[in-house]
N, C-alpha and C positions, 0 to 999 in steps of 0.2 A: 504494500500500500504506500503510496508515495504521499510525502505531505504536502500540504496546500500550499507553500509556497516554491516549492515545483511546478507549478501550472504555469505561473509568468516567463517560465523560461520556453514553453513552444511555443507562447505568441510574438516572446521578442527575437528567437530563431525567426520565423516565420515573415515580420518585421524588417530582421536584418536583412534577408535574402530580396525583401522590396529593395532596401538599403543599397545592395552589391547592385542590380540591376541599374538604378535611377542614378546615384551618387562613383557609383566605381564601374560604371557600365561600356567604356571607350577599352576597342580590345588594342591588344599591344599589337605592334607591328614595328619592324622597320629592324633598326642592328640589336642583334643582342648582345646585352650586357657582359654575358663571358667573354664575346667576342673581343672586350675591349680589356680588361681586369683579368681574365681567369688564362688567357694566352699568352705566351712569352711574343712581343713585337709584333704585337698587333694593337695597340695604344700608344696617338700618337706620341712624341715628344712633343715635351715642352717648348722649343724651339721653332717645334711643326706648328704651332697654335700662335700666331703673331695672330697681335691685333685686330689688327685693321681685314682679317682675312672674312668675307661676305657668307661665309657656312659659320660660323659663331659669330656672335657679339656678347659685349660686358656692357653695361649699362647702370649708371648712378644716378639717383635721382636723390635731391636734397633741398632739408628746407626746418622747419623750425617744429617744433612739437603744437598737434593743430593744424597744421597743414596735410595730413591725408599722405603720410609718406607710405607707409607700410601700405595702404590700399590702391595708390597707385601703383608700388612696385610689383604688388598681386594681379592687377591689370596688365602690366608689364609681360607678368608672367605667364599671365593667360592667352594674353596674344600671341607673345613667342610663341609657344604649346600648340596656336592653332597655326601656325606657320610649319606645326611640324616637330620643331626643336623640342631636345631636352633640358629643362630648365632647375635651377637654383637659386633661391633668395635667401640674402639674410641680410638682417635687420638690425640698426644700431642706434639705440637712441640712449639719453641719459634717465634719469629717475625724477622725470619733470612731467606734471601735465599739460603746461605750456611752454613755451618757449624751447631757450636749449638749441641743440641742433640734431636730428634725423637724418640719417639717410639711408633710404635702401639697393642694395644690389643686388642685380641681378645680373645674371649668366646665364648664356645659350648655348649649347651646343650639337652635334649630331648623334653623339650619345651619351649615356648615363652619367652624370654630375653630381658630384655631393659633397661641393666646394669653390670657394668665389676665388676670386684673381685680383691683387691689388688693380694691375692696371685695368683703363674703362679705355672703350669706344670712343660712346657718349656719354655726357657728363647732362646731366638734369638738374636747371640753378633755378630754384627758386627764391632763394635770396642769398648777399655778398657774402654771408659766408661761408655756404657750398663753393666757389668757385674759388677763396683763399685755404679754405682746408685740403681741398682736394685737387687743388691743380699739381702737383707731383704727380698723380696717378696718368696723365694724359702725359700721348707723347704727339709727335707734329701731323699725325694723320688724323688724332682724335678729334671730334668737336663738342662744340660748348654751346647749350640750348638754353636760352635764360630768358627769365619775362623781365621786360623791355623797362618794367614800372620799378624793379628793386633792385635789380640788377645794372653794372658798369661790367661789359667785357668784351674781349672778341671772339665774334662767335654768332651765333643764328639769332638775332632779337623775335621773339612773340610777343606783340600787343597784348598780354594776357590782363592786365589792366581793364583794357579799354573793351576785349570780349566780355570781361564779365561783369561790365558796366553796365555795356548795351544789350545784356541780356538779362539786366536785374538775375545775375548769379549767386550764388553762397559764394564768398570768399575761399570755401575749401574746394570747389571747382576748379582751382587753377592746374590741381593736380593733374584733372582729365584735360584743361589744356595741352600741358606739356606730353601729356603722353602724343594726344592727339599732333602734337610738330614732332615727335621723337618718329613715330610709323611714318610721317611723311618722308621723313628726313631718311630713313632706312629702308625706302622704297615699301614701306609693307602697303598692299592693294586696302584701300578703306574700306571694303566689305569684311575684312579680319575682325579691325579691328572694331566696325559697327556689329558684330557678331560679337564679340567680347564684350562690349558693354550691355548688348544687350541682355545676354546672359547672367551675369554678373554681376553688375549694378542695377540694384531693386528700387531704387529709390532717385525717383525724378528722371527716370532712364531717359527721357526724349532731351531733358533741359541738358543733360551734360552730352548727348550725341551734338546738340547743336554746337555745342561749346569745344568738345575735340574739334568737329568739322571746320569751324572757321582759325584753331589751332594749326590744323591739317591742310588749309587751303596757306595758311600766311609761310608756312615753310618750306625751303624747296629740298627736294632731293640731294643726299650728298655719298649716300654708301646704298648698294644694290643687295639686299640682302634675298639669299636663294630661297626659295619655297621649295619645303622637302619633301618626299614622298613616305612621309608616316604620317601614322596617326595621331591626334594630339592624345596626351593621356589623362588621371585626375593630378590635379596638383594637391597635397593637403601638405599641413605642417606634422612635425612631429608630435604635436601634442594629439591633435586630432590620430595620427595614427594609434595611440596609445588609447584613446576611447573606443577606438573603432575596434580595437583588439580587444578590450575590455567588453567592452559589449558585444561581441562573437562571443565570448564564454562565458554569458550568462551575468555579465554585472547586472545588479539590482537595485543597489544604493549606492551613490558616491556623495564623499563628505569632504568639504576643504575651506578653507580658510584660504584669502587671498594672497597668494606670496608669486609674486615675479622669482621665475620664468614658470610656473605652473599652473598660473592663473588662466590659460587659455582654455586650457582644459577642463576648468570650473565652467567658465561661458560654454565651451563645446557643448559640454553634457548636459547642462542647462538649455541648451536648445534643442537637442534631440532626446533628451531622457524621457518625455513623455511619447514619442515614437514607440519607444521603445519598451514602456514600464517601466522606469529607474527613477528611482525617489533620490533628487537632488537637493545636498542640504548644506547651509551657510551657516555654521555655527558663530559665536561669541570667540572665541578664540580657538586656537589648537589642542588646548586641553580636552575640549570638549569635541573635535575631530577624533581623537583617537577613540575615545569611549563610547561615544556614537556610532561610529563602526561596528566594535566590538557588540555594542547593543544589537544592531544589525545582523550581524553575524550568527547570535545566538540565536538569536529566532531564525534564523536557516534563510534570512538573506544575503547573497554572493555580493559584499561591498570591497569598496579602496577610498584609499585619500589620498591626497595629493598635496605635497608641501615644496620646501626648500628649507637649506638648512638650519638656518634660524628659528624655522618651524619645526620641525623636527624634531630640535632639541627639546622642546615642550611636550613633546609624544613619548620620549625615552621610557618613563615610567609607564605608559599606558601600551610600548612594545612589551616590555616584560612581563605584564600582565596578559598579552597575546599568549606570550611564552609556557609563563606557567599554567595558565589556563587554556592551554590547545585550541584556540578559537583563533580560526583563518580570522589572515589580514592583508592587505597586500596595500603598499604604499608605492607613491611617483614619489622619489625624492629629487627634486630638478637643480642642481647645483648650478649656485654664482659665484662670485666673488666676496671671498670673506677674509678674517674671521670678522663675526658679528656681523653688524647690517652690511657693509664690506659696499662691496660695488653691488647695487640691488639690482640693476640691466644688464648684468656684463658676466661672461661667461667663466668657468675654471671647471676642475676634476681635482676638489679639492677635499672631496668628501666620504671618499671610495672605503677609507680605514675605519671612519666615525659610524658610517652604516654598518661595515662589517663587524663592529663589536660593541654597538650602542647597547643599552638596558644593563642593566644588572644580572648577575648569574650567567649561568650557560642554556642555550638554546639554541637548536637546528634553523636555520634560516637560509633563501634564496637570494640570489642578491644577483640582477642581471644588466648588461647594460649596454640596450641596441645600438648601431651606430649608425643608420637613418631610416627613414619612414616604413621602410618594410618589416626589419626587423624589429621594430616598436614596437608594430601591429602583431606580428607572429609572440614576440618574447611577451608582450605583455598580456596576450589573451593565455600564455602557457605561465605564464607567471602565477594568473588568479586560481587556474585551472589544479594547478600542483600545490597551492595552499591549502584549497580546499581537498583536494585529494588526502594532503599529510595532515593537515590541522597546523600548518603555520605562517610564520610572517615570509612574507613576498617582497622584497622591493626591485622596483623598476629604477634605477640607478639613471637619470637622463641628465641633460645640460642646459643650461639656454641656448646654444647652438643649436643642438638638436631638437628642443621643444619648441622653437618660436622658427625657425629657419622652414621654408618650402619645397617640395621635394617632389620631382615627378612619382609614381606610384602605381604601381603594378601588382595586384592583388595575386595573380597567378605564380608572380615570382617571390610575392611572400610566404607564400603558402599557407593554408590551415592548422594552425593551432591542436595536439591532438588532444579528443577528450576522452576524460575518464571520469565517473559519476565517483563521489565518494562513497564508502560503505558505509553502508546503513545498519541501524539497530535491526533485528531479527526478530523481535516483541518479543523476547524471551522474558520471563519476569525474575528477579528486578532490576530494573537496567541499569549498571556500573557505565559512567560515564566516561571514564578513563580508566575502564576495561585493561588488562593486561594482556599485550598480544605479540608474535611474535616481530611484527613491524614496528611493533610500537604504536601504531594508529589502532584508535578505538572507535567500535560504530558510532556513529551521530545518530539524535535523537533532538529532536525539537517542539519549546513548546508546544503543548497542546493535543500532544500525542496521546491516547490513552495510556496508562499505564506505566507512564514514563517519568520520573521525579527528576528535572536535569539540575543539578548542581554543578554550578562552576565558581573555583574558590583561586585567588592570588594567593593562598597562603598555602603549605605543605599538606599533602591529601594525599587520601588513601583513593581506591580504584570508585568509589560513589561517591566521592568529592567531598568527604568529610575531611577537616581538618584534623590534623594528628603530626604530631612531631617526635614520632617513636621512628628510631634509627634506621630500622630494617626499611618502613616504609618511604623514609626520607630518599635514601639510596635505590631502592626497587622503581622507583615511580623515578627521580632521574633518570635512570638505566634504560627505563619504558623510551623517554621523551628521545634521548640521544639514539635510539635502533632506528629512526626515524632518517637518518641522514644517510643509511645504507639506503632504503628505499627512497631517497630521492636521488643519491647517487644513481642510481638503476633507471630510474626516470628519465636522468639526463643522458645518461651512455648511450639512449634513442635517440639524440640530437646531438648536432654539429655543433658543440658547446666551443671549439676552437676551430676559426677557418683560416686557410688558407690561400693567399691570394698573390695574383704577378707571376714571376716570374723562378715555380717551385723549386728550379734547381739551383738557385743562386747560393752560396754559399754564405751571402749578409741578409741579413733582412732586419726590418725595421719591423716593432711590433709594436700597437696602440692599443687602444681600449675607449668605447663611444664614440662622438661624434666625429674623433680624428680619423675615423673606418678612410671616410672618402678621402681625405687631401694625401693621406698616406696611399692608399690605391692607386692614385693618381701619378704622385711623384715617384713613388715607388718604382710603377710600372717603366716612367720616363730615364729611370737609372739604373733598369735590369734588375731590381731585387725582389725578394721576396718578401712578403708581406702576410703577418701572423696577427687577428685579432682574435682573443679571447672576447666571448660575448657570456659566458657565466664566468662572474667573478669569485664567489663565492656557494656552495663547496668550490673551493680552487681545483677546477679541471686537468690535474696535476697529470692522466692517461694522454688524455687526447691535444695537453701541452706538450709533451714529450714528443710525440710523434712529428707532428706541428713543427720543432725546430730540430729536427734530426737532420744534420746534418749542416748543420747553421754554426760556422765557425767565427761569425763576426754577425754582434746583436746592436741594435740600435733601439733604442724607445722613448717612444715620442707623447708626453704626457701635458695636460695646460694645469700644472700646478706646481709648485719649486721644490720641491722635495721627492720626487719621482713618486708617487703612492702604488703604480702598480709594480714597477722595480723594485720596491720595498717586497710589496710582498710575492714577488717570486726570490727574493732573498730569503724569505721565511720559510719556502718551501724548498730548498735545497738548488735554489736554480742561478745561475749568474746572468742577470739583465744586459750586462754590456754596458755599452757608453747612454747616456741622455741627451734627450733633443728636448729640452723643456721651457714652457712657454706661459707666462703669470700673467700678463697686462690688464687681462679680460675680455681680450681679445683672439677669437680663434687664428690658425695658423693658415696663410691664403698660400696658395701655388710655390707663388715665386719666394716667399718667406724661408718656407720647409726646402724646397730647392736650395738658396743660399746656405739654408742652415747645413744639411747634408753634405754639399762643396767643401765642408769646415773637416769633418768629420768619416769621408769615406773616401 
């Protein structure tokens, strides 16, 4: 007999499969990705990819906080996408709600990206100080698109003024201006990008078509950009990938408090959680995130939260109580720049160690960390999936790179998540809640069951959840808890917990962990190496690490935080990391950065 809160999960299956149709429904075509990553010389060089060449373009758009930067760079990237291209954005602003300075980039190319390039094409000014921060990135073929009214430079003027004058505009339309001279100026045919908007922008769709249009008519042409013969794909961020994952396996409640970079994924779920059945909830602070979950959980709802590190730390006590109290949990921890409120926009991997040994006591715990949109989707739906399977904490390990960045997406190449239902009570009578078994997982039972008395106790318990602090039991009920990480060991020996990527036989290879998956792939491939990421961090995939760097005479690792955190801990596992390529600013590591750095170093 299944219990009633079972039933929400075949209408939100049923739901999501609307979902894949409508929202993920563009089939893939054109190069495949091994093609470009998984083959020795067959990804171009670095060298191969000049600027100014008409099959990619880089593109910067900038401007003040308020100004519409992130959603015109999404535009950006939607029109590339229907030109064909493979796209990436990412997004840089300060911890302001106004003002400040924005700007987003974006990257094109023929295939799979999942990483930007200092230098730009074109440059997007929407006021004088885009054009003095950023003019280093142009070099004498790029150009400079600025409206007329804030801007001093040389370079393409748009009346943008004076269009959104005479069109009694929002002032935040200047953005679709600029796009709209940016497609003139790259020859993209106006039916693109009147497709893009019309798609896209919900809101006053025809006022701002007019407003690209006379953008698009005052600009002339300067670079021919090719129309390719693929298909365009979905574009989401990484955080949206993480719900989408989440909600493939059965999320039911999601709880969070607002904390940059995981905020997105608050709003995400908050828009489709009723699609879906998922009770989304905004608590008073993080204290009350973690134990709202937990509430959730015990009444036999599939919940997560979503924090950053600051937040997090407020949860410490209420992970331990996951712990001792066997009640699935599965957490986004989305790392910025710290310690403390540190840099609240800005990216690092500075958090890797604090997850791995947060709460008090010992406990079995997951701790994974995709490194773009695919694997978000796949780790984080198997994330929720094997908490609940074992009865523990989950975290999804992400970045602000990765959580707010754009990413083309291919649901076929992420794959499905695999499920396993957990075990259930047998109605045997009377039911021991923490049962002793050979896994160490004990059936679950949830209110309202006949016959079922559930206790669940933070403090030392016997197998019905009484407390007791008699020796034998203290140790026997540990014992239970820790058999639990053989059985998730086993769990993950089914998946490619360490991949391998570039160029296999190289004798150096570079190894990352998260969002640096792509730049590392990338420049990797452009310098013959191989290329090793760990995507389970924790159990430390110590098998299918070994294998992974067999025969790797010379290690590189490439982490954004100053003390190497995952060289540390393959120092703890008997492994020697090699040299560092490490990187703190809070800013991630673009092409030509990681190139230079490498040049130092190989």
């Amino acid at each position: 007999m299944a219990h009633p809160s079972e039933k929400p999960q075949v209408y939100r299956m049923f739901i999501y499969r609307e979902v894949q149709i409508s929202f993920l429904k563009s089939p893939v075509k054109g190069m495949d990705w091994a093609r470009w990553f998984f083959q020795p010389d067959c990804c171009p060089s670095l060298q191969d990819r000049g600027a100014n060449r008409m099959d990619s373009l880089s593109v910067l758009i900038g401007g003040k906080a308020g100004d519409g930067i992130n959603e015109a760079g999404m535009l950006i990237s939607r029109t590339l996408n229907q030109m064909g291209y493979r796209v990436y954005q990412y997004y840089d602003y300060p911890s302001l709600i106004r003002g400040g300075h924005n700007f987003s980039l974006v990257r094109a190319e023929r295939y799979p990206i999942a990483s930007h390039k200092d230098s730009v094409d074109i440059l997007l000014a929407l006021n004088q100080e885009t054009v003095q921060l950023h003019q280093s990135r142009l070099n004498k073929k790029s150009a400079i698109i600025f409206d007329d009214s804030q801007v001093q430079a040389e370079g393409m003027a748009i009346p943008v003024g004076r269009i959104i004058k005479e069109e009694a505009a929002a002032p935040i339309m200047r953005n679709t201006c600029m796009v709209g001279a940016l497609c003139r100026a790259a020859s993209i045919p106006w039916e693109v990008l009147e497709g893009a908007v019309v798609r896209h922008v919900k809101k006053k769709t025809e006022l701002n078509l007019r407003v690209a249009g006379r953008a698009y008519k005052s600009a002339v042409e300067r670079f021919s950009l090719e129309r390719l013969d693929q298909e365009p794909m979905p574009i989401i961020t990484g955080n949206e990938a993480i719900g989408l994952g989440l909600l493939r396996s059965g999320l039911g409640a999601y709880v969070s408090y607002p904390m940059t970079p995981s905020s997105s994924l608050l709003h995400f779920l908050a828009n489709a959680g009723p699609d879906f059945g998922v009770k989304v909830v905004h608590p008073e602070n993080e204290i009350a995130v973690v134990l709202m979950a937990l509430g959730f959980a015990y009444a036999g709802v599939r919940s997560a939260v979503g924090t950053s590190g600051g937040g997090f730390c407020l949860m410490n006590e209420g992970l331990s109580l996951a712990g001792q109290s066997e009640i699935p949990l599965t957490l986004l921890v989305s790392q910025r720049a710290g310690p403390s409120t540190g840099g609240p926009t800005y990216t690092a991997q500075s958090d890797l160690h604090f997850v791995i040994n947060a709460g008090q006591g010992e406990f079995v715990r997951l701790v994974v960390a995709p490194g773009d949109a695919e694997e978000a989707y796949f780790w984080s739906g198997l994330a929720l999936d094997l908490s609940w399977r074992l009865q523990i904490p989950a975290f999804i390990l992400s970045d602000k790179t990765l959580s707010e960045s754009a990413y083309c997406f291919s649901l076929s190449r992420a794959g499905e998540p695999p499920e396993q239902p957990p075990e259930r009570w047998d109605f045997q009578i009377p039911y021991q809640r923490y049962l002793r078994t050979p896994s160490g997982v004990s059936p679950l039972a949830f209110p309202g069951q006949k016959g079922a008395q559930i206790k669940v106790n933070s403090y030392a318990h016997d197998q019905s959840g009484l407390t007791t602090e008699d020796a034998f039991e203290l140790a026997s009920m540990q014992d239970k808890r820790m058999r639990k990480e053989a059985a998730l060991n086993e769990a993950l020996a089914e998946q490619m917990t360490v991949k391998s990527m570039g160029h296999l036989d190289s004798p150096t290879a570079l190894i990352c962990w998260g969002s640096n998956k792509g730049v590392c792939q990338e420049v990797g491939a452009s310098f013959g190496l191989r290329v090793v990421q760990p995507v389970v961090l924790w159990p430390f995939p110590a098998s299918q690490m070994g294998a992974a760097l067999e025969g790797v005479e010379d290690l590189i690792c490439v982490e954004c935080n100053s003390t190497g955190q995952l060289a540390r801990l393959m120092e703890c596992q008997g492994l020697e990391p090699g040299r560092r390529i490490l990187k703190y600013d809070g800013r991630p590591f673009s092409t030509e950065e990681l190139a230079a750095r490498l040049k130092e170093v190989v």
